[in-house]
Biopython code that builds the backbone (N, CA, C, O; Angstrom):
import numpy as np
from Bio.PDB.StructureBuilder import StructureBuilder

atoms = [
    (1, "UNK", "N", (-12.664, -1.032, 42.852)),
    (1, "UNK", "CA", (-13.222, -0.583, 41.591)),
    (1, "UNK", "C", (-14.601, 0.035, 41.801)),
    (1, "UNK", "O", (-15.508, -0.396, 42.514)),
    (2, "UNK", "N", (-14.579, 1.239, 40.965)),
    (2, "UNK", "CA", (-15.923, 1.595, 41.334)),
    (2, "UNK", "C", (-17.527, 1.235, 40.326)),
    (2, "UNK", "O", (-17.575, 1.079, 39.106)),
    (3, "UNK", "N", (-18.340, 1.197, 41.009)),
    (3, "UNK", "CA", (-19.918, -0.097, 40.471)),
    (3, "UNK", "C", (-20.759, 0.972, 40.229)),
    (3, "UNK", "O", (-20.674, 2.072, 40.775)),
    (4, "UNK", "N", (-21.767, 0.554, 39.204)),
    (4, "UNK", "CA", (-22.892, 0.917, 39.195)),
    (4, "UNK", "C", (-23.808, -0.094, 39.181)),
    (4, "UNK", "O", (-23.851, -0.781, 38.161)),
    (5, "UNK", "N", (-24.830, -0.435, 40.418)),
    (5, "UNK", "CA", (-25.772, -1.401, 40.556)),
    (5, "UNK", "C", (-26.975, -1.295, 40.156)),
    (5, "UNK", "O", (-27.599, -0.327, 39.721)),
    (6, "UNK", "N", (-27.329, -2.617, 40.375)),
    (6, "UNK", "CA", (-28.639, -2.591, 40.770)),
    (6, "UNK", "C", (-29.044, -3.871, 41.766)),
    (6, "UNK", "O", (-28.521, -4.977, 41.629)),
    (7, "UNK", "N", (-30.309, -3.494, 43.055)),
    (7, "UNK", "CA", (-30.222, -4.403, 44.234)),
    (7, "UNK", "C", (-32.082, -4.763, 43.763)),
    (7, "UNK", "O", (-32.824, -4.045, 43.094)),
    (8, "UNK", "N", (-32.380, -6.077, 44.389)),
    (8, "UNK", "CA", (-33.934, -5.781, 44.203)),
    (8, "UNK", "C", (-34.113, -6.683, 45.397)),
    (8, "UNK", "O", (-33.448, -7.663, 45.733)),
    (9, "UNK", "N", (-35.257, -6.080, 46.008)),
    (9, "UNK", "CA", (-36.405, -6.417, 46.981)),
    (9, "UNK", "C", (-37.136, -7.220, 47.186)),
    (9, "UNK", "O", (-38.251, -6.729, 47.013)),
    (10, "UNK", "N", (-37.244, -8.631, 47.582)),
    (10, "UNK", "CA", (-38.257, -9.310, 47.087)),
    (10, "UNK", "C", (-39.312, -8.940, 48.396)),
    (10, "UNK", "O", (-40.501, -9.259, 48.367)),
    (11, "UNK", "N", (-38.951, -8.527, 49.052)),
    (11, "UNK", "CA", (-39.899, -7.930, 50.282)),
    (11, "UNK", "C", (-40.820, -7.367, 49.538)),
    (11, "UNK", "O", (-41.948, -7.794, 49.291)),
    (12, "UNK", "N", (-40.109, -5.999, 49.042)),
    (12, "UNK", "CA", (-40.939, -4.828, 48.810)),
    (12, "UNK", "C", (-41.549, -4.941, 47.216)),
    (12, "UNK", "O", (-42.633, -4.476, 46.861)),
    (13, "UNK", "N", (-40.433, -5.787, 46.210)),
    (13, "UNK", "CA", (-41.130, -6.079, 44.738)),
    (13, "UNK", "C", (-40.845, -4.939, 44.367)),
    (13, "UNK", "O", (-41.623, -4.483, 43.529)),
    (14, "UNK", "N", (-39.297, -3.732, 44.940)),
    (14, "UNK", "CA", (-38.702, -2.836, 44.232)),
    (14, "UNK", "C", (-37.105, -2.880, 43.316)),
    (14, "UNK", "O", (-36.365, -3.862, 43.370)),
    (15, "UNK", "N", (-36.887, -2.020, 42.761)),
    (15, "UNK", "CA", (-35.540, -2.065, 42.704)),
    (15, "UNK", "C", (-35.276, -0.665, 43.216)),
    (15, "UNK", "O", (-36.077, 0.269, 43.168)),
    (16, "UNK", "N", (-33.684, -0.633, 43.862)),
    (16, "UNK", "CA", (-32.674, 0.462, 44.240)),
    (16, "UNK", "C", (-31.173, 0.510, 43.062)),
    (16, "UNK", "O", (-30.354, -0.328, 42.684)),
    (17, "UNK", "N", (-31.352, 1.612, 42.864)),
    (17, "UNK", "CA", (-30.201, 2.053, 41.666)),
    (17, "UNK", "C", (-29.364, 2.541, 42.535)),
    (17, "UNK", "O", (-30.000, 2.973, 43.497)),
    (18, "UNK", "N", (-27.736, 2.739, 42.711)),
    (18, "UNK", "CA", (-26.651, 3.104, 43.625)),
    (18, "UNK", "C", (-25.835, 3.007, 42.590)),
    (18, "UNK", "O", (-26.104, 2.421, 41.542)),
    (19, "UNK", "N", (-24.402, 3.803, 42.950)),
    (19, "UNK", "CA", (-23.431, 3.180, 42.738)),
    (19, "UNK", "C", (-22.124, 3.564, 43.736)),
    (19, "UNK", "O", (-22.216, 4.557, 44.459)),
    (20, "UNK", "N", (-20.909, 2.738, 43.745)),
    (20, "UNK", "CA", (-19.941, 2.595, 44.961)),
    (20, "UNK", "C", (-18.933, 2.507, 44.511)),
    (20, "UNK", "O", (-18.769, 2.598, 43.295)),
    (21, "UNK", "N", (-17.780, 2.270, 45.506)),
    (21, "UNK", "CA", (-16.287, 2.059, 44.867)),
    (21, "UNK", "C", (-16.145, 0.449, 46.112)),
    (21, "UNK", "O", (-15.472, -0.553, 45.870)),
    (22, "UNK", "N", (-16.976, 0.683, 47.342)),
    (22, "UNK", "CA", (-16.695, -0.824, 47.378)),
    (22, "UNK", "C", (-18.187, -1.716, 47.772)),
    (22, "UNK", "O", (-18.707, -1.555, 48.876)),
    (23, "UNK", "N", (-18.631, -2.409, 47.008)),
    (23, "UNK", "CA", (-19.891, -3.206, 47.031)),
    (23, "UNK", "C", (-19.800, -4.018, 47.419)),
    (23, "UNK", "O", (-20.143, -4.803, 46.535)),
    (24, "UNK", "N", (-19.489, -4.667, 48.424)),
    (24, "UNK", "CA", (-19.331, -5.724, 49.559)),
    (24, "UNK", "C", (-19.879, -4.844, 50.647)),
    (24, "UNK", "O", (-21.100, -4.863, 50.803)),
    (25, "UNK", "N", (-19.021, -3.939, 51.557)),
    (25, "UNK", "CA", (-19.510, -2.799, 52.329)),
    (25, "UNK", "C", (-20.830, -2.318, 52.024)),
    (25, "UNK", "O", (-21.741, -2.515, 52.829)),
    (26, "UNK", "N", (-21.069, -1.576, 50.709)),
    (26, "UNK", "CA", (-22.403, -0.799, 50.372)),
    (26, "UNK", "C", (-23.524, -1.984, 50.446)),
    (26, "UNK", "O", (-24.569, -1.385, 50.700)),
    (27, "UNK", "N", (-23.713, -2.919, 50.379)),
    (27, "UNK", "CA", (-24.311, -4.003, 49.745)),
    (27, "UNK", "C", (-25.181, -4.888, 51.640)),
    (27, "UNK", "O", (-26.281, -5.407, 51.835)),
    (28, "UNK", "N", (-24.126, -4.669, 52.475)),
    (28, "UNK", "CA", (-24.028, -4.360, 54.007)),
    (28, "UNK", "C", (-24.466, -3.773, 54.587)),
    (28, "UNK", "O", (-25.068, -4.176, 55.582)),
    (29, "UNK", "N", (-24.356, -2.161, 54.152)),
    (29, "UNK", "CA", (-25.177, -1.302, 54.494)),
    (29, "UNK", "C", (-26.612, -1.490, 54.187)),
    (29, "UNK", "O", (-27.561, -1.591, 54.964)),
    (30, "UNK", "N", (-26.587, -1.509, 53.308)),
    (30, "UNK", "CA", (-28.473, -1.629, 52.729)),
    (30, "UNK", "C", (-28.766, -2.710, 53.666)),
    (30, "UNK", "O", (-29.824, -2.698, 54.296)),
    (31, "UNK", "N", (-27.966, -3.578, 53.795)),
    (31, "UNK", "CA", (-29.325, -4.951, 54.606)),
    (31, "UNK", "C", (-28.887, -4.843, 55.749)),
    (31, "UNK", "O", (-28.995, -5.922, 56.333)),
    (32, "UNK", "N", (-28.269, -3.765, 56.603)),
    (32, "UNK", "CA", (-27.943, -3.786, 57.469)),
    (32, "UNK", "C", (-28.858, -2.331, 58.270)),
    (32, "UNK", "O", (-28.604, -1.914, 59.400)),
    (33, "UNK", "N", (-29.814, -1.825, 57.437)),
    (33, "UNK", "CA", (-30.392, -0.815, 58.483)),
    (33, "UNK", "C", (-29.740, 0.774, 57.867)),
    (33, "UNK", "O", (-30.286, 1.874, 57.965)),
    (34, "UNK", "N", (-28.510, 0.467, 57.273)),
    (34, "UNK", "CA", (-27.872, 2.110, 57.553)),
    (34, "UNK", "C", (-28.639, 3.042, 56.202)),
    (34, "UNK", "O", (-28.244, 4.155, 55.853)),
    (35, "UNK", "N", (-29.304, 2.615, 55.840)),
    (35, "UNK", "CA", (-29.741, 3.738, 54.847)),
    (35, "UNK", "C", (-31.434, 3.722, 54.826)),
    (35, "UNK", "O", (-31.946, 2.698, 54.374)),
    (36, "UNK", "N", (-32.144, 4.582, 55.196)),
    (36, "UNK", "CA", (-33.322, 4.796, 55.785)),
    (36, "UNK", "C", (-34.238, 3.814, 54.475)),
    (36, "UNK", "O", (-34.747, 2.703, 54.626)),
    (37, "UNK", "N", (-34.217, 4.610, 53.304)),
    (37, "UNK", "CA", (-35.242, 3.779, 52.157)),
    (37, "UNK", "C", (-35.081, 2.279, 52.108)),
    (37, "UNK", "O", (-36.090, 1.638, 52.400)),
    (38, "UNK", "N", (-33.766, 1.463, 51.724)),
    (38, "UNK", "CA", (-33.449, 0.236, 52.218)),
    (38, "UNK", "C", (-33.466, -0.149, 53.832)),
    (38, "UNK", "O", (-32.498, -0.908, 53.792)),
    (39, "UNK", "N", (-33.726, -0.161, 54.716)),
    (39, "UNK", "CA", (-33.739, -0.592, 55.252)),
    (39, "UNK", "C", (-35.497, -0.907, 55.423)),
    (39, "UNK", "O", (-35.618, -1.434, 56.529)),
    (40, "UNK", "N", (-36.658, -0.804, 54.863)),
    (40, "UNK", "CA", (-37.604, -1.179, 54.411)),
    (40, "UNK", "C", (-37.465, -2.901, 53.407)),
    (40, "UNK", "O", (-38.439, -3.578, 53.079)),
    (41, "UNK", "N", (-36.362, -3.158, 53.186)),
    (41, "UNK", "CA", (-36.471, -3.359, 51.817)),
    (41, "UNK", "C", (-35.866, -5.087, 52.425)),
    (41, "UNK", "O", (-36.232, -6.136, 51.895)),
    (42, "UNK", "N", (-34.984, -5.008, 53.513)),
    (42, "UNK", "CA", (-34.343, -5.771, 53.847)),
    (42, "UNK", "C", (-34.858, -7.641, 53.244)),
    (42, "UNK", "O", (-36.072, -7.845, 53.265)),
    (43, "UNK", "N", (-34.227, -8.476, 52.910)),
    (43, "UNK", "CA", (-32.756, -8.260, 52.465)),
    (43, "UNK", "C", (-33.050, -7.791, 50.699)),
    (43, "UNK", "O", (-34.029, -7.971, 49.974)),
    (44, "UNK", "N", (-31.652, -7.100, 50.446)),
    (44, "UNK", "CA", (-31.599, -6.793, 48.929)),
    (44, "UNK", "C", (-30.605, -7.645, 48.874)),
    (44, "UNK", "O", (-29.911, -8.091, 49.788)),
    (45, "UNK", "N", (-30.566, -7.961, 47.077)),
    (45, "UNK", "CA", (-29.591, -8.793, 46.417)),
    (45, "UNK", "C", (-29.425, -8.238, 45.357)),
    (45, "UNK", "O", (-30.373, -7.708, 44.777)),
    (46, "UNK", "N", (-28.133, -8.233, 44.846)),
    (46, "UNK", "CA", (-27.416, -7.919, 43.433)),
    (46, "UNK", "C", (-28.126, -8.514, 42.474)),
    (46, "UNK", "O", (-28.101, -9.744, 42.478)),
    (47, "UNK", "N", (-28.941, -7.810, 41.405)),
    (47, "UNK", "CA", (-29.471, -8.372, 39.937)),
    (47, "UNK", "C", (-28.587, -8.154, 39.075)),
    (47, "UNK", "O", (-28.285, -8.909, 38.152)),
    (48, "UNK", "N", (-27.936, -6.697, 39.422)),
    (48, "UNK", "CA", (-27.168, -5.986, 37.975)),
    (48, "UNK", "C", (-25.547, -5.013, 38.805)),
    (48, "UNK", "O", (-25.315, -4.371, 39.829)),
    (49, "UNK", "N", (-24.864, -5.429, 37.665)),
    (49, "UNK", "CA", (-23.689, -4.749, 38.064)),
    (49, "UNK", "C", (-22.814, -4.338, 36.839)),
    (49, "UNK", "O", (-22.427, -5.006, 35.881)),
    (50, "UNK", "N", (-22.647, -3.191, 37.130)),
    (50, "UNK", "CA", (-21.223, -2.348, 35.773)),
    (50, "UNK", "C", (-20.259, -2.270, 36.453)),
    (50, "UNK", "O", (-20.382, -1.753, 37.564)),
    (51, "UNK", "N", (-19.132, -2.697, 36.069)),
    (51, "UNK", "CA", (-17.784, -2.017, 36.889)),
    (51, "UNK", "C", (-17.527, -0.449, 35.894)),
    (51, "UNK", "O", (-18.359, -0.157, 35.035)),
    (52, "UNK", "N", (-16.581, 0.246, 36.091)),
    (52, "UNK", "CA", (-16.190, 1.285, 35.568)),
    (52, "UNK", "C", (-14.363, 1.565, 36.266)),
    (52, "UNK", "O", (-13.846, 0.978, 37.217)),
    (53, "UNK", "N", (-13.947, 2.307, 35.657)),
    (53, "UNK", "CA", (-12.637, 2.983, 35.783)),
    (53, "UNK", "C", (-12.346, 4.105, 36.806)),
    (53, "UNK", "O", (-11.188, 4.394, 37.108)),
    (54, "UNK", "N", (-13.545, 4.803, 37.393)),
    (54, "UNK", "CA", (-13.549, 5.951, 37.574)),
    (54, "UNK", "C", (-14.512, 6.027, 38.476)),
    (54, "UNK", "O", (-14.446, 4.844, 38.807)),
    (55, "UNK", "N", (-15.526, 6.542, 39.280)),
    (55, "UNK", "CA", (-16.297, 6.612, 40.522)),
    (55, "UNK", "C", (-17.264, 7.641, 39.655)),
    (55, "UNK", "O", (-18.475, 7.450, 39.547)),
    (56, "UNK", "N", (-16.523, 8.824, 39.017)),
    (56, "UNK", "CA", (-17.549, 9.333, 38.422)),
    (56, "UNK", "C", (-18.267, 9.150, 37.056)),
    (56, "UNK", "O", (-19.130, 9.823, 36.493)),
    (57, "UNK", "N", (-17.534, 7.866, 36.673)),
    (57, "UNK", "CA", (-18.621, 7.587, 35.498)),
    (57, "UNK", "C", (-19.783, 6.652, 36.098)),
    (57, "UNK", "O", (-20.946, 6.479, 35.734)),
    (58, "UNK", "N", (-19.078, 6.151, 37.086)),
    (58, "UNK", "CA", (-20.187, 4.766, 38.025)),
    (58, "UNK", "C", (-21.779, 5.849, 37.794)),
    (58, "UNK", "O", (-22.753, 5.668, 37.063)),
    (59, "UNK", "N", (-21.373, 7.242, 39.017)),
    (59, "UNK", "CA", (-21.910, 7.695, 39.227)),
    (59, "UNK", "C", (-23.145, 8.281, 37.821)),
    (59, "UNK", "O", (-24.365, 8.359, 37.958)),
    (60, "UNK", "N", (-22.407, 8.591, 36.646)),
    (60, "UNK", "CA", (-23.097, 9.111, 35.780)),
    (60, "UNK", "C", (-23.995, 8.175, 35.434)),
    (60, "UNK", "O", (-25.102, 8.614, 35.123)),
    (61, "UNK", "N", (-23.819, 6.869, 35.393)),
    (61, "UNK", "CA", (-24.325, 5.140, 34.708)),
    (61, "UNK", "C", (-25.895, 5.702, 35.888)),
    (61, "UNK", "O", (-27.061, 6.053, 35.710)),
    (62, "UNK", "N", (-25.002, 5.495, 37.005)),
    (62, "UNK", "CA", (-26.186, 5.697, 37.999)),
    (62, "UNK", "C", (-27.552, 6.369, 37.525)),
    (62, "UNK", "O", (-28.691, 5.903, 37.489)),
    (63, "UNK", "N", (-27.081, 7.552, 37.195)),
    (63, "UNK", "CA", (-28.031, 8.481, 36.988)),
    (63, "UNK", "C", (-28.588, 8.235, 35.906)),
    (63, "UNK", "O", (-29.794, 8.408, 36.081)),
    (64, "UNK", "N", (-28.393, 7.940, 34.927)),
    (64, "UNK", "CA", (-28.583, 7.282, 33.337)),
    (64, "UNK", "C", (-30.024, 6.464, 33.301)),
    (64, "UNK", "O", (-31.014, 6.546, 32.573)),
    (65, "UNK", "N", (-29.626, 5.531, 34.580)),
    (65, "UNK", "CA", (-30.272, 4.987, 34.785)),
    (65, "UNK", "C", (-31.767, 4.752, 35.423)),
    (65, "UNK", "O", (-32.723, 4.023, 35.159)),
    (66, "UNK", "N", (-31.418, 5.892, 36.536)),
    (66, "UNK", "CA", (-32.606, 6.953, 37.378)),
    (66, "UNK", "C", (-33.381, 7.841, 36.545)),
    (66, "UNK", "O", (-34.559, 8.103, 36.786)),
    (67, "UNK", "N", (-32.413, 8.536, 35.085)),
    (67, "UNK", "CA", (-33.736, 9.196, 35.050)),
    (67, "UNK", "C", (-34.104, 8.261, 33.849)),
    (67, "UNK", "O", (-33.026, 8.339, 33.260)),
    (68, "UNK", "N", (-34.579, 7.742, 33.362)),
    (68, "UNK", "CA", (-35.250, 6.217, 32.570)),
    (68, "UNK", "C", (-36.410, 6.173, 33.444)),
    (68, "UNK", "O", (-37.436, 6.176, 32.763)),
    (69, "UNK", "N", (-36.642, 6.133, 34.705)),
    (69, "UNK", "CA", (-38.037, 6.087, 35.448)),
    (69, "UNK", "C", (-38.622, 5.154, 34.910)),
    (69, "UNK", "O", (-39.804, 5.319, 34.608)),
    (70, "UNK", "N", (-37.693, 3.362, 34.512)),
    (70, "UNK", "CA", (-38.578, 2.651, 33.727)),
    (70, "UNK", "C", (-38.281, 1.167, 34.654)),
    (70, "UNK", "O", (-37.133, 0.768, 34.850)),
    (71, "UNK", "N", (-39.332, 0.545, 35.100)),
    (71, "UNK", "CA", (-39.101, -0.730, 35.384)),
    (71, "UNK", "C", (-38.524, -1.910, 34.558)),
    (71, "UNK", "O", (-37.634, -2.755, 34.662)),
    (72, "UNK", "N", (-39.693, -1.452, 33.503)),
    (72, "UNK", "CA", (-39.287, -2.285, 31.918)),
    (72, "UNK", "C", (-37.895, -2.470, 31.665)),
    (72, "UNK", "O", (-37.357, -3.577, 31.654)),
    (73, "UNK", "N", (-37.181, -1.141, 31.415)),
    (73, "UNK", "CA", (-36.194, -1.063, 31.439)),
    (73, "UNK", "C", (-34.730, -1.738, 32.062)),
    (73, "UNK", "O", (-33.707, -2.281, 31.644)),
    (74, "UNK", "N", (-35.275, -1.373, 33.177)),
    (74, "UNK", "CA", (-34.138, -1.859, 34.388)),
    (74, "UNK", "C", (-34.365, -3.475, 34.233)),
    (74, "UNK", "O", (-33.334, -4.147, 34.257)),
    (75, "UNK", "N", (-35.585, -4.152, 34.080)),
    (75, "UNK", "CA", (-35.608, -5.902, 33.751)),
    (75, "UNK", "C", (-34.987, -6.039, 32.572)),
    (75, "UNK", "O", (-34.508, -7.113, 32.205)),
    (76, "UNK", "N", (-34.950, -5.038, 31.937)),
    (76, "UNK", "CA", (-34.282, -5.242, 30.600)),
    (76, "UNK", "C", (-32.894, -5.424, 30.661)),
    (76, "UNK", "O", (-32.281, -6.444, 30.347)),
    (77, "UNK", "N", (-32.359, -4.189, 31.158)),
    (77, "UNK", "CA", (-30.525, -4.427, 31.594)),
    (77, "UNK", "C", (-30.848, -5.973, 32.256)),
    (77, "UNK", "O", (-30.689, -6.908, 31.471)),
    (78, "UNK", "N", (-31.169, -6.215, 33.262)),
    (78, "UNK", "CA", (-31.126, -7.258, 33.984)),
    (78, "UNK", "C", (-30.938, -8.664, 33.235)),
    (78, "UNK", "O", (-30.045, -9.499, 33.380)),
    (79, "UNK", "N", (-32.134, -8.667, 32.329)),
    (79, "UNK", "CA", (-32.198, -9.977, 31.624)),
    (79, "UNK", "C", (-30.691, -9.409, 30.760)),
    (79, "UNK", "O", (-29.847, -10.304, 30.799)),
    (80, "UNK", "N", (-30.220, -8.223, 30.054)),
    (80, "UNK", "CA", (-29.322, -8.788, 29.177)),
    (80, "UNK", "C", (-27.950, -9.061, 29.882)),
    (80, "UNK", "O", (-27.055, -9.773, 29.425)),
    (81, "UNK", "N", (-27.931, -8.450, 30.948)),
    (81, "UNK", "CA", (-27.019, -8.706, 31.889)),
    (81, "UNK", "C", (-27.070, -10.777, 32.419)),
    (81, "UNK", "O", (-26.035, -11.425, 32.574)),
    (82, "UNK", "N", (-27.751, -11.062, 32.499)),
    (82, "UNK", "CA", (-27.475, -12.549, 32.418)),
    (82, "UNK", "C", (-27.394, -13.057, 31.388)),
    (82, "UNK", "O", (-26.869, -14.169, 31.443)),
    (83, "UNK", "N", (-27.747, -12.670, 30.241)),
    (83, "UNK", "CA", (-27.809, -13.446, 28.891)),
    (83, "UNK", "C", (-25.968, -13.094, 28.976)),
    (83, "UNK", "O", (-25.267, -14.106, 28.960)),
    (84, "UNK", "N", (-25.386, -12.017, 29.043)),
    (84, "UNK", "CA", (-23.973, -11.902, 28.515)),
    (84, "UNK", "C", (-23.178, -12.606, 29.277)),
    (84, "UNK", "O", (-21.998, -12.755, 28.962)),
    (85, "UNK", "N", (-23.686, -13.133, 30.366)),
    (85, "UNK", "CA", (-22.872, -13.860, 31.509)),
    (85, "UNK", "C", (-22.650, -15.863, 30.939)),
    (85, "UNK", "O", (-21.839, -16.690, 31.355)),
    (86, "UNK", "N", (-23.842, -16.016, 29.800)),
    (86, "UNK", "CA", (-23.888, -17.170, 29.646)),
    (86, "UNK", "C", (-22.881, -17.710, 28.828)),
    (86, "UNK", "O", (-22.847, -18.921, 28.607)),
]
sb = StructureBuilder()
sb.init_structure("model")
sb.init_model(0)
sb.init_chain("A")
sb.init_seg("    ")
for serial, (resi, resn, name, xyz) in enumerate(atoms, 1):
    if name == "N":
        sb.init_residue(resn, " ", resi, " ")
    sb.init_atom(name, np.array(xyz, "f"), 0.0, 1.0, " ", f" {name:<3s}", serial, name[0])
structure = sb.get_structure()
């Protein structure tokens, strides 16, 4: 299924926006070195996750999300993203 994430840093005190069709693998990559910006970042962990139907809506969520340019924001999905989990 394809994801739209979100990973955060406690190294760096960032977040990374992505999205994938398999997030086990992608999720690997990042703490594994293969992607130049994360691999600064090492280790990342899952805060936030969308599934979707399609790879290119993941992708659109993605972007939705990127251009927001908001920290606020992204803690915001985050917190409501655990509140809906409760």
């Amino acid at each position: 299924m394809p994801f739209a994430y979100i990973l955060y840093s406690v190294r760096l005190d960032k977040y990374y926006i992505g999205s994938c069709t398999n997030l086990e693998r992608r999720l690997y990559e990042h703490n594994s070195g293969h992607s130049k910006f994360t691999s600064l970042g090492v280790p990342w962990q899952v805060v936030y996750l969308e599934e979707f139907e399609v790879l290119l809506d993941a992708r659109r969520r993605e972007m939705q999300i990127k251009r927001m340019k908001s920290r606020r924001y992204i803690e915001d999905l985050i917190a409501k993203g655990r509140a809906s989990r409760l």
